[in-house]
N, C-alpha and C positions, 0 to 999 in steps of 0.2 A: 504494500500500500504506500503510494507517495504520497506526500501531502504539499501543496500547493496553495497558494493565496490564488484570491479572487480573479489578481491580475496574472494569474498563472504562474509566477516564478516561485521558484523553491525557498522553503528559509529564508525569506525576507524580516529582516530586523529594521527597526528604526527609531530615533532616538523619541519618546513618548514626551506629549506637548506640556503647557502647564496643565491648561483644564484636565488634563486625561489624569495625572499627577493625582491634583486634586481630587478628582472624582473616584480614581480606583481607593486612594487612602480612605476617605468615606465610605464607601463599599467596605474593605476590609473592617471596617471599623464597625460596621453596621452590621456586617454579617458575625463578625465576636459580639455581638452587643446581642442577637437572639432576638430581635424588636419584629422581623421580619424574614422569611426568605429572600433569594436572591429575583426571585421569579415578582416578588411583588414588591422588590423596591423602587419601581420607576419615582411613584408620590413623593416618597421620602427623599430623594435625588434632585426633583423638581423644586422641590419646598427648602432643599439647602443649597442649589444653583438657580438662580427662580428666571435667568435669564437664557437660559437654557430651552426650548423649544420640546415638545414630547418628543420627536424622532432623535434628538441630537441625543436625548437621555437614551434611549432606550439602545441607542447605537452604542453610546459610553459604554451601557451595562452591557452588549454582547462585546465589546472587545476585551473589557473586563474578564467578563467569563473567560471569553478564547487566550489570556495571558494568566488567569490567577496563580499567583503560586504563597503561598503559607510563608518567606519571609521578605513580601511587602517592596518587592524590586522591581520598580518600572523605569525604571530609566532606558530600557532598550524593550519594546516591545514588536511583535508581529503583528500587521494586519489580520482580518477575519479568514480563515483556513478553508477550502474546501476538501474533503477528503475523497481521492480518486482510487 
């Protein structure tokens, strides 16, 4: 199985912007905090980035997903994966 970004190239990294920063630290924060899962925290995302747009959230939260990793390192992240 390869795995591939959207834009087709392999293991693509790149350096994660401030907002993404931001917003995955609140994720992880939130997902130790037990308030919610991950599946239903767009609101909570919205109501602490309030300029934020619903797609721009919900986009955070899948690339979130698609990089989490347990110790809180986004400084290089991957785009969204397709798995072929």
């Amino acid at each position: 199985m390869q795995r591939r970004s959207l834009t087709g190239h392999t293991d693509m990294k790149r350096d994660s912007t401030k907002i993404e920063k931001e917003v995955f630290e609140f994720l992880n924060d939130l997902r130790e905090s037990g308030v919610t899962n991950i599946f239903g925290s767009r609101p909570y995302v919205m109501a602490e980035f309030p300029k934020l747009k619903q797609n721009e959230a919900q986009e955070l939260i899948s690339l979130w997903m698609a990089n989490f990793n347990i110790e809180g390192d986004y400084s290089q992240i991957e785009d969204k994966e397709l798995i072929l």
